[in-house]
N, C-alpha and C positions, 0 to 999 in steps of 0.2 A: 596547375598553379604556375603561375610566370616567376622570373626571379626579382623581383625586386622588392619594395616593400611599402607599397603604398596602400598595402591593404591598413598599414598603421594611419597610410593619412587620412582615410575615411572614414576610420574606426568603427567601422559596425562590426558590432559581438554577438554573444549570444543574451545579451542581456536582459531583452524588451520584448516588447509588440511592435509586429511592424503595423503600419497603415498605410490607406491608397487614398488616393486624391479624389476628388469629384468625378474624375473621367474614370474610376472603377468603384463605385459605390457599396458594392456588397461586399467588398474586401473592409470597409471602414464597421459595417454591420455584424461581421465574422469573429471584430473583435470587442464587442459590446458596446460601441462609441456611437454617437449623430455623426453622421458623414459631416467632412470637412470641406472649410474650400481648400483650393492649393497652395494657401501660405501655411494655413494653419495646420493642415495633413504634412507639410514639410517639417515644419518645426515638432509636432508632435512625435512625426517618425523617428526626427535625430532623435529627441531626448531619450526615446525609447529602445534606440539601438547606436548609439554611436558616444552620445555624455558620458556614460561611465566611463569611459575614457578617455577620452576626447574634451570631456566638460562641455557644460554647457551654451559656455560663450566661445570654442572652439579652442581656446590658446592651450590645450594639450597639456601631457604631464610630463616637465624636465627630464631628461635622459631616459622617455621611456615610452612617451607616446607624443607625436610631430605635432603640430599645432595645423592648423584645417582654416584658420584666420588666416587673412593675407598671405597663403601659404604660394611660394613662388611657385614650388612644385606643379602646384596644382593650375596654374597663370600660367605654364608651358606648354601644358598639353590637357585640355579638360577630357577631351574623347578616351586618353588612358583611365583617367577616370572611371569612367563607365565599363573599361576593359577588367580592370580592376575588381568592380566591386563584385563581377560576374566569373571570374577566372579566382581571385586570389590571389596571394603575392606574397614573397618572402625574399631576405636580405637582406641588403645594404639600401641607404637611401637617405639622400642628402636634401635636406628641407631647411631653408631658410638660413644654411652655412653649418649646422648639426646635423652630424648624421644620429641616424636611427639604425635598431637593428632586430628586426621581429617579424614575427608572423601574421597576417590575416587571412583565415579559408574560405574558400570562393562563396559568396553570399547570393548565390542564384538561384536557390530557394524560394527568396522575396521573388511578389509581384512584378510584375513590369512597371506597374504604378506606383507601388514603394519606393521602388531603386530611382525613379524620377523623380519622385517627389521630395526625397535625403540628398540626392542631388542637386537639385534645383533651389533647394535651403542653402545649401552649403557654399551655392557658386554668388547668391542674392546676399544672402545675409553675413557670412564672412566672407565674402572674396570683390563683392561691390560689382559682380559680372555679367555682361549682359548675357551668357551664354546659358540657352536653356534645352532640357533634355523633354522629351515626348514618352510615353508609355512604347508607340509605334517603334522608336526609336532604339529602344531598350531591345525588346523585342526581335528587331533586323540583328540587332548586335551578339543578342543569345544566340543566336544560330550558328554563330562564327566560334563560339567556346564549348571546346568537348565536354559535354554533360551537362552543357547549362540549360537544354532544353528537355529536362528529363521532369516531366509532370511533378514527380514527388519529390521535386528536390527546388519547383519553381510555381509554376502556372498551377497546378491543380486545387490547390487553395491560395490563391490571391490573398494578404493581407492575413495571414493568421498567425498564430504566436509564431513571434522569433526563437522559443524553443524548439518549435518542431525542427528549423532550420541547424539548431548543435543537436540534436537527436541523430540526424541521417549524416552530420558530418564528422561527429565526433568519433577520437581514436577507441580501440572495442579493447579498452583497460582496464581493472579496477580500483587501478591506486588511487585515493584521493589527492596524492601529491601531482600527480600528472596531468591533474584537472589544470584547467585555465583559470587561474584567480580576477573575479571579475571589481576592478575598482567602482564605488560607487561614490558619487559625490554627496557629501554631508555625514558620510559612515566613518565611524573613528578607525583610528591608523589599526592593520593586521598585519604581521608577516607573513609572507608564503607558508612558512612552517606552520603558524597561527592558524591559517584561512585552512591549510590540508587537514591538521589536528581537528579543526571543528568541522569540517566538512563529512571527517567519519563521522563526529559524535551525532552530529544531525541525522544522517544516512540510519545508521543503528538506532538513534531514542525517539526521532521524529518526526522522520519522513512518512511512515505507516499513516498519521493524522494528518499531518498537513502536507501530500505529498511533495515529490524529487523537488517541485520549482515552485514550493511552501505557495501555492493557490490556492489550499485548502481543501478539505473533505470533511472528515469529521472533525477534525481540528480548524482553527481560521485560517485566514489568509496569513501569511508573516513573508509579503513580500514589500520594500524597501519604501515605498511611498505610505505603508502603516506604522514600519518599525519606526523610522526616522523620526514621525511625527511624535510616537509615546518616548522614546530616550532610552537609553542604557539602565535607568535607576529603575526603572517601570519594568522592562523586561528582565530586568534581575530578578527583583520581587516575584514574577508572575512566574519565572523558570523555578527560581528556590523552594517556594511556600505553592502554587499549581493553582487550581481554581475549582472551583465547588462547581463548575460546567463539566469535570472530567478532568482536567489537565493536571497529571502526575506534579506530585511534590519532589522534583527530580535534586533538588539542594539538600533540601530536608529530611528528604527518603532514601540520602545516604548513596544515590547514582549516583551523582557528579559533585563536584568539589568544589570548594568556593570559587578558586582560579577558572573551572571550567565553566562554571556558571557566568563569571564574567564575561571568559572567552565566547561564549555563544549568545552575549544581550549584545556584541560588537558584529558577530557573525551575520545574526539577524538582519542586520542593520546595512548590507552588500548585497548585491546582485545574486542569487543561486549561482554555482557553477555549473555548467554542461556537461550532464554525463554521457557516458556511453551508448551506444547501441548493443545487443548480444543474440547474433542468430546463430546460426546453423555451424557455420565453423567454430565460435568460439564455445557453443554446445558440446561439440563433435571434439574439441582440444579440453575441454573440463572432465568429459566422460570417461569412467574408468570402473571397468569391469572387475574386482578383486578375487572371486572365487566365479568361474566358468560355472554354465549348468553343469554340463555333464560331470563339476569335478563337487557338485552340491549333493547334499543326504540325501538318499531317496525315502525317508521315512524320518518322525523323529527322534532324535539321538538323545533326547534328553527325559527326563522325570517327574520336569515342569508341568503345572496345571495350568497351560497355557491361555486357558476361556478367562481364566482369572489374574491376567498378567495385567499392570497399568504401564502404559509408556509418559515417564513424567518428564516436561522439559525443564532443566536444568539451566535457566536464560541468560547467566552472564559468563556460563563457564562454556558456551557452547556445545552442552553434550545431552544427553538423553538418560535418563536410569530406568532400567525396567526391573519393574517390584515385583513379586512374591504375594500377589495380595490374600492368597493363604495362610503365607507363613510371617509377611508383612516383614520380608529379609532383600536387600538388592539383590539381581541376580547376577546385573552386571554394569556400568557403567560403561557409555557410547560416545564416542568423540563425532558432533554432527556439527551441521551448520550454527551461524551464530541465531543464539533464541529464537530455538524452533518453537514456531508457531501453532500448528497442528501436527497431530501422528493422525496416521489412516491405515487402515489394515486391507486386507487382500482378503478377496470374499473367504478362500479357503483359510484363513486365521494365519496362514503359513509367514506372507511378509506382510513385516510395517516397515511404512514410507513414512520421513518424517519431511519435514521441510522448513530451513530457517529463514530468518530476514534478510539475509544477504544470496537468499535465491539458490541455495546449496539442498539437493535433495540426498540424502540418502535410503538406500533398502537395507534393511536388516531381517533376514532368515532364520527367523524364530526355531528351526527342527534342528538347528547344530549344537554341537553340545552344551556350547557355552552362545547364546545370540550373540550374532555379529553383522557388520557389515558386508554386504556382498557385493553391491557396486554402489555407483556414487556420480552426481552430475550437479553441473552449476547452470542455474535454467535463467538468469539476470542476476541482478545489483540487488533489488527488492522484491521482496516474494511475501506470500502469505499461504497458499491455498495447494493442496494437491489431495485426489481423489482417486479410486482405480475401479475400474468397469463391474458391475454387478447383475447387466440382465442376462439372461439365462444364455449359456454357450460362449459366451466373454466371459467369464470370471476368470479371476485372476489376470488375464491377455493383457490388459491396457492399464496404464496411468495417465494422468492426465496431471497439471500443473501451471500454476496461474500466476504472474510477474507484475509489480507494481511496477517496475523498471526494469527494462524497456515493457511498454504496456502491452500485455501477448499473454496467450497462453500454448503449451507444447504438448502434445500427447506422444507419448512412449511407450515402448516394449515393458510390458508390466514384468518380467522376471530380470531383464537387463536394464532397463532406463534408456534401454537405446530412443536418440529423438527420431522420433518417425514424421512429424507435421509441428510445423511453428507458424500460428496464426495472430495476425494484428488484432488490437480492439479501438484501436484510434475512429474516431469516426466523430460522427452530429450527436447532441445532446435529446432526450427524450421529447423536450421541453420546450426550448429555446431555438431548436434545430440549428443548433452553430457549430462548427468543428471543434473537437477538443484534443490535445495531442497529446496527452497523460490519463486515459481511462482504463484506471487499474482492476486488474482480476481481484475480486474478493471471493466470496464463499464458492466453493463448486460442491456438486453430488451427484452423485451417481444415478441416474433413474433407474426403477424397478420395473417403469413398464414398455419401456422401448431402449434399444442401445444407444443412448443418450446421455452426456455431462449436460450438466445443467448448470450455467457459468452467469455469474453475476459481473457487470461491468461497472464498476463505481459510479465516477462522474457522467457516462450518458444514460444511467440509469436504464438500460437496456438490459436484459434477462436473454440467454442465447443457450436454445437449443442443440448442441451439435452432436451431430447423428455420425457414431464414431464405426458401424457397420462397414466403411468404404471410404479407407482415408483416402486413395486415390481421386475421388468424385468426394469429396468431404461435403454434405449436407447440414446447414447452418439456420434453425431457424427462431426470428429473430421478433421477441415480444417486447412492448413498449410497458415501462413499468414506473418507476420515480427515479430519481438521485437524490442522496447519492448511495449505493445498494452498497449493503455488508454480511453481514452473518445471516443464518438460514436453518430450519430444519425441515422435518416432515412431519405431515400430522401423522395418526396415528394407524392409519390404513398405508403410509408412504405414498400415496399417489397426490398428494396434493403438499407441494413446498411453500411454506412461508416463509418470507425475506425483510429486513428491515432495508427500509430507504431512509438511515436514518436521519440524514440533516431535512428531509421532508417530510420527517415524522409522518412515515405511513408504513403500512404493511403491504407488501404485494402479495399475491398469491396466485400460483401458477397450477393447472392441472396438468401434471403430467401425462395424463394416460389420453389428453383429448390435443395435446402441445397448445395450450394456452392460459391466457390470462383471465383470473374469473375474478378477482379482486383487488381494490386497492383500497386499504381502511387506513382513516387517519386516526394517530393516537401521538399520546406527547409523552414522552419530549426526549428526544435522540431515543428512539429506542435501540436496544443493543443484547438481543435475545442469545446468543449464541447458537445452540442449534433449537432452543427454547424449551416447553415441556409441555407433555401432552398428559390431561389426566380428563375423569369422566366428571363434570359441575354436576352437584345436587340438583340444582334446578336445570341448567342449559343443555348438560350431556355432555358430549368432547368438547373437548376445548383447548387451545397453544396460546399458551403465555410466554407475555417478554416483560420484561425489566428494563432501564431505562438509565443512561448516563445522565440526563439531563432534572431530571427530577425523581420522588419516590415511588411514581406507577408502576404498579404489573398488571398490565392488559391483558385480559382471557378473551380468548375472541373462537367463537364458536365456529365449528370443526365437521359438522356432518350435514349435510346439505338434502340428506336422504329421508332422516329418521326426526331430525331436529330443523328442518328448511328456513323456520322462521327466526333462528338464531343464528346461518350458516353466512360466516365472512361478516361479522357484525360485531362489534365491542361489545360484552353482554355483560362484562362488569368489571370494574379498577380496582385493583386494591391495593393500601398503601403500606409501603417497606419502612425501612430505617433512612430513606435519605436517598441522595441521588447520586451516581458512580458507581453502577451496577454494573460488573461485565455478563454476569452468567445466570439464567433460573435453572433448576433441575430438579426432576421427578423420577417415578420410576414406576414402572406397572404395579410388582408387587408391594409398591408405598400408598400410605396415604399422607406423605409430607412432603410440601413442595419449598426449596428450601432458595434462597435470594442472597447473593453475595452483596457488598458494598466496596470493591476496594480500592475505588478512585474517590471517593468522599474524605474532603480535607480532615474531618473530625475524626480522631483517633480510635475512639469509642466504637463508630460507628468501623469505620473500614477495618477493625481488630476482631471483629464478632461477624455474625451473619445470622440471619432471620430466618425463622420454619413458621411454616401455616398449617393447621391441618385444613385438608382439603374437605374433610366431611363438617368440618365448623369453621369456615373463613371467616364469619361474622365476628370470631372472637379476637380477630387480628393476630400476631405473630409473637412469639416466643424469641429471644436473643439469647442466641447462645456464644459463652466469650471465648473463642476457639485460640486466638493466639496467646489468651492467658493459660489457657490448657496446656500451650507446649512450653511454657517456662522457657523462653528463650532470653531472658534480660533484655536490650536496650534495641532499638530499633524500629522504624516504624511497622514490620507484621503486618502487614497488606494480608486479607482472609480472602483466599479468591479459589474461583470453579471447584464447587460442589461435584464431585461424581461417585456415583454408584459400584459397587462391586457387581460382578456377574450375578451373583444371588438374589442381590436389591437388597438387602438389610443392613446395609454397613453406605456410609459414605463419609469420602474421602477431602480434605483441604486442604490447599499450598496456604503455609505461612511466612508469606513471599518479602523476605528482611532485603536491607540490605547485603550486596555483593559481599562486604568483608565483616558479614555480621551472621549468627548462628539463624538458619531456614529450619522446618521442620514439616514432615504431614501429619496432617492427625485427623485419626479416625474415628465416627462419630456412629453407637448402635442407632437404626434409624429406629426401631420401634422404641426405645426407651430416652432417646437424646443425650444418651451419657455418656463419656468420653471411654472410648475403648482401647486406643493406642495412639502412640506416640509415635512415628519414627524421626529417629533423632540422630543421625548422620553427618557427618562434617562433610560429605562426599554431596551433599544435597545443598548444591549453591544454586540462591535464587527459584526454588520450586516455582513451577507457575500452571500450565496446561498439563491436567492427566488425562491419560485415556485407557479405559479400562477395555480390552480385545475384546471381549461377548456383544457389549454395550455399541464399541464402533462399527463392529462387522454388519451388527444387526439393527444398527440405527435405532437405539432404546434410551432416548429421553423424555 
């Protein structure tokens, strides 16, 4: 980086897409556009990388970013220019008798045709100049700037988001304060404290649906050319009161508060800020080993019936409680990452791994006296997923764990969490084959019949085999499925995984035992199965049901390709729930009740209760049982969410998921009789959400 600071007079951020001119065509295609000619590929690049600050007719913002019009600076020497946009710059810098005093990181990343073409705008349309830059030109000039010729930081994708560009540039921090506040033209006024304040709250309530640079997945798009157009009063409403699509009533369900609700309808409304990167050293500076093997039980210390333990997440207090589901007593309360997502157990029942949304894993070793944490590692910013090795001679060895932010997944030493391999998922679209530079790990599992994670990649809608036998020579192999992929289980043999794709409303299905893909069934609408439920149809035979964000379907889609061929990967029959905002279905071998949560459905009624079928008389549709009336908790919206089974199968379990500073409760339901069995009722049970019952996880029984 040079010292001066004309990285301010060119203003490229992280805030856009860049684009290439006519002389590099497929960089304009990379990023979803008709190729342009070279006025228009210029003027589009600025807006897209340089207006936010800069504005859009260049005169800059008073005491804080130089003006790009008429700018003398730039009338003295155009070639620094181009030095600039490639190198970086900070200091001092005096532009049209005001000085400036700030930062810009080397933007050589972009194309050679981008950087010409933002160029070439700049020196024509504010500066009235005949002086023009060449692709060629760019290119001779890279050569002369240390690192500006490094593929993935320039030339290897021409033309694709200018995220990827704050990705590999950005400092490896977590504060949101230390982010770069990106100004956006037409966005109502934020302070830095404002912009950092909502930038966590987004990170934590958000990002999960509409990923880091809000382009959406299961959520929409909420990037500045949508927000702008709908206003502040529109995205209040839709933040407050949510949407019968899925989208949390995050005002009225008691999350955020009227001010923060405001604060994130102006949020919206700004360029995303650029986050970090996080490999190997900042893995390697998070990870921390708290009790040594050698100084861990060699046997169990404890009295617990631990096949019957549930690991419940606790989502706003950031912690864990593992219950007693015999005795239905905590046993102990766990300080983890912030709402942990999933718990996953070690083939030997011994540890659960949990993992939150801010990408914090912990291990805790179930045979100490009292369960605790044993070590602990922060694997990114965004996470969701973590699994740990189960084919025969790996058990227990490996963990595996998967990052919406930075988009990667890491496998580890399954009793330390030590990182052993950090792998990208950045890559082409299933579909579209375009680059994507945000394709987040969602669901992973463990194969049964090869040493194999089986990793779902959101946005490229790719399925990725990797063959964990030989991390040295790591073996990756790589099936084409839909986007955008989420949640997953197994049928009921485990050799065959079904996945929802679900803004592509389909089902993928992969057979594990052959490494490929045998189906892709369409069904509506957002499906969003969890790990889904496997029971035997009257008529069909097996069968794996999902449930649906987007409407009241549960699709059975038949399961045995052997016994049943002509119903096998085929929708063989719908049946309708309470409504739509389902996150979870659940069965169980020894049930004949397959039971349907609701608790993204605006209607009170509905997201308060949860639906049972019997599986030997579907015809008769579904029984509602009112579960958060059952825990008498007074005022608060009681969100009823994931159904799960005790080790036995005759009991199952519900979060009555309140607000943060409002009474939670679980409560447990006989499954043969449907009558409320318990209550627990705990002030120490803030936010219940995800349970997981040890027998159930280890042995993959829904």
């Amino acid at each position: 980086m040079i010292s001066t600071s004309l990285a301010l007079v060119l203003g490229l951020t992280g805030s856009g897409l860049a684009l290439s001119t006519v002389e590099d065509p497929a960089g304009d295609q990379a990023n979803e556009r008709p190729v342009k000619s070279d006025e228009e590929a210029g003027k589009a690049a600025y807006l897209a990388n340089c207006a936010a600050c800069h504005q859009a007719d260049g005169a800059g913002l008073a005491g804080a970013f130089p003006p790009l019009k008429d700018s003398d600076w730039i009338a003295r020497d155009p070639q620094a220019a181009l030095h600039a946009v490639l190198a970086g710059l900070n200091g001092k810098i005096t532009v049209n008798g005001k000085e400036y005093n700030s930062v810009m990181p080397a933007m050589s990343h972009l194309g050679d045709a981008d950087i010409s073409a933002i160029l070439n705008h700049v020196m024509d349309e504010f500066n009235h100049s005949d002086v023009r830059f060449t692709p060629t030109q760019v290119a001779s000039a890279r050569k002369t700037v240390a690192g500006a010729s490094d593929p993935a930081q320039g030339q290897a994708h021409p033309g694709t988001s200018q995220a990827v560009a704050a990705y590999k540039g950005a400092p490896s921090t977590l504060d949101s304060a230390d982010m770069k506040m990106m100004r956006s033209p037409g966005a109502p006024d934020m302070t830095e404290a404002e912009f950092a304040q909502a930038t966590d709250i987004f990170f934590q309530r958000c990002a999960g649906c509409h990923g880091v640079l809000r382009k959406g997945a299961t959520g929409k798009p909420l990037t500045p050319d949508l927000t702008q157009a709908r206003g502040s009063d529109y995205l209040k409403a839709l933040i407050n009161f949510g949407s019968p699509g899925g989208m949390p009533n995050f005002g009225t369900g008691g999350e955020l508060t009227t001010e923060q609700v405001d604060l994130m309808a102006r949020f919206l409304q700004h360029t995303p800020p650029s986050p970090p990167e996080w490999g190997m050293p900042e893995m390697l500076n998070s990870w921390k080993v708290m009790v040594p093997l050698a100084d861990r039980p060699t046997k169990k210390m404890n009295d617990i019936n631990l096949a019957n333990v549930f690991s419940v997440t606790l989502r706003d207090s950031g912690e864990i409680a593992l219950i007693d589901g015999d005795t239905k007593q905590i046993i102990t309360i766990i300080k983890t990452g912030y709402a942990v997502h999933i718990s996953r157990v070690s083939h030997s029942g011994r540890y659960v791994y949990t993992i939150g949304r801010d990408g914090k894993v912990d291990l805790i070793d179930m045979w100490m006296k009292v369960p605790d944490r044993v070590a602990e590692i922060k694997i990114g910013l965004e996470a969701r997923s973590i699994e740990t090795s189960k084919f025969k001679g790996f058990e227990d060895k490996l963990a595996i764990a998967g990052g919406y932010w930075p988009p990667q997944y890491v496998i580890m030493d399954g009793p330390t969490l030590e990182p052993l391999k950090i792998v990208s998922t950045r890559g082409m679209t299933v579909d579209t084959q375009e680059y994507h530079p945000e394709p987040r790990v969602a669901a992973i599992v463990g194969s049964h019949q090869h040493p194999e994670f089986i990793v779902n990649v959101k946005e490229t809608g790719r399925i990725l085999l990797v063959d964990y036998s030989d991390l040295a020579n790591l073996k990756v192999t790589t099936l084409d499925a839909a986007r955008f992929l989420h949640d997953g289980g197994w049928d009921v043999t485990k050799r065959y995984f079904l996945t929802a794709a679900n803004q592509s409303d389909k089902i993928a299905v992969v057979d594990s035992k052959e490494q490929r893909m045998v189906g892709l069934i369409d069904v509506e609408k957002i499906p969003h199965p969890g790990r889904g439920a496997n029971f035997v149809h009257p008529k069909y035979g097996p069968v794996w049901g999902t449930s649906a964000l987007g409407n009241d379907n549960i699709t059975l889609i038949g399961t045995d390709p052997e016994k049943h061929a002509e119903f096998a990967w085929k929708v063989v029959e719908v049946l309708h729930g309470q409504g739509g905002g389902s996150l979870f279905i659940k069965t169980h071998p020894k049930s004949s009740n397959l039971w349907v949560d609701t608790p993204l459905n605006p209607d009170a009624k509905v997201s308060q209760s949860v639906a049972v079928f019997d599986i030997n008389n579907l015809d008769a549709g579904f029984k509602v049982l009112p579960i958060a009336d059952w825990a008498n908790l007074g005022d608060g919206p009681k969100r009823v969410v994931q159904p799960e089974y005790n080790a036995a199968g005759d009991e199952v379990w519900f979060s009555v998921w309140n607000g943060k500073d409002q009474r939670s409760a679980i409560v447990v339901v006989d499954d043969r009789t449907l009558k409320l069995k318990a209550v627990i009722d705990d002030p120490r049970l803030i936010t219940p959400t995800g349970k997981f019952n040890i027998t159930n996880t280890v042995d993959d029984v829904y």
